[in-house]
N, C-alpha and C positions, 0 to 999 in steps of 0.2 A: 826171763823170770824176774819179777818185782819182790822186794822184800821187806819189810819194816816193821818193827818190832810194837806191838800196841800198850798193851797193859806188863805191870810190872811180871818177869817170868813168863813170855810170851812172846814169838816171833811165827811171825808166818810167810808164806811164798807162794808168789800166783806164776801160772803158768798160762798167758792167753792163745786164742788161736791156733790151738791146740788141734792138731788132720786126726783125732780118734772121737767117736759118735760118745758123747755124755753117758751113753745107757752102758757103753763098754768099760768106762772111765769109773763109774760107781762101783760096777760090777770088784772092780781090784782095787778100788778103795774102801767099800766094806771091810775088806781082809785085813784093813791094818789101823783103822777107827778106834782108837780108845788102849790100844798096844803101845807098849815102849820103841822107844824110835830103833833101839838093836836087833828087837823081835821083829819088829814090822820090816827094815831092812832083809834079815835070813828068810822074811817071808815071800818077801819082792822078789828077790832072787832066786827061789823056791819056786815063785810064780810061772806058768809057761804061757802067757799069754802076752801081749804086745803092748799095754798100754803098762806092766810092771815096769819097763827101760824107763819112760818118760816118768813116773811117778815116785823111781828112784832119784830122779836127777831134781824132782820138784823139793822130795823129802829131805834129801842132802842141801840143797840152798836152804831149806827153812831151819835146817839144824847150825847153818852155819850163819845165816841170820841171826837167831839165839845167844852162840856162842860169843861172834862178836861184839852185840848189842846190850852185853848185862855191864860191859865196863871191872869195872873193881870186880864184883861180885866172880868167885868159883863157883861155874856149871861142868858139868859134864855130860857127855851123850846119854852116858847109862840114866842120870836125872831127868832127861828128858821123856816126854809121851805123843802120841798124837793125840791131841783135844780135840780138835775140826777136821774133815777131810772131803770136801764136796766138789764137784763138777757141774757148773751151769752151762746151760747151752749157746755157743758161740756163732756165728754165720751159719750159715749155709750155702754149699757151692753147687750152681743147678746146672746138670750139665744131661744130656738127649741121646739116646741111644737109636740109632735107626731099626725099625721093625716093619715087616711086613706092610703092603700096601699101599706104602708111601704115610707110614703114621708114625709117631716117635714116642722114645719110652721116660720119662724123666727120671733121671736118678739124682738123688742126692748126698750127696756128699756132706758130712757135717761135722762141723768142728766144737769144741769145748775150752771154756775156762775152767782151769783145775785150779784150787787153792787149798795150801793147808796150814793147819794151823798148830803149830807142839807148842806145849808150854811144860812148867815144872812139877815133877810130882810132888804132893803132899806129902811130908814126913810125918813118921807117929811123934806125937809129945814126947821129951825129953828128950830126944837124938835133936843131934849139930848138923 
């Protein structure tokens, strides 16, 4: 996992080559898009499907990207949000299934880049 912090109050975290199909990777990243990073966490964990493991451990790196990367500045988890959450599509590995008659079946296997992105919530005017 890569990490680096872009704009001020912003850190993100890629995960490449990723063995889960992008369409399954969206799927449980919806779920946590625009959520606070503690909500999206109980949520991941709440999650029963397979790609929540990998997308807790991508979420945790970018939060800990954040934390380390503001310097001086006090963050906290709870300050934090998910801004970005996307999965592009990474290789694909083509692998041949023997089938009747001497013909073959292609299956493939496909991988994903997951990246996310937290940055900091917007406070109301007058709060520190």
């Amino acid at each position: 996992m890569e990490g680096k912090t872009e704009k001020s109050g912003e850190a993100k975290a890629h995960a490449r080559y990723t063995r889960i199909p992008p369409r399954k990777a969206r799927m449980v990243l919806r779920l946590i898009a625009g959520r606070g990073v503690e909500e999206s966490l109980r949520t991941l964990r709440a999650a029963d499907v397979r790609g929540a493991r990998i997308i807790t451990k991508i979420l945790n790196s970018a939060v800990a990207n954040a934390l380390a990367g503001e310097g001086t500045m006090k963050i906290q988890s709870s300050d934090l949000y998910v801004k970005t959450a996307y999965a592009n599509e990474g290789p694909t590995l083509r692998r041949f299934l023997p089938r009747a008659m001497g013909r073959a079946t292609r299956i493939r296997k496909r991988s994903s880049h997951i990246t996310i992105v937290v940055g900091l919530r917007k406070t109301a005017k007058g709060e520190k």
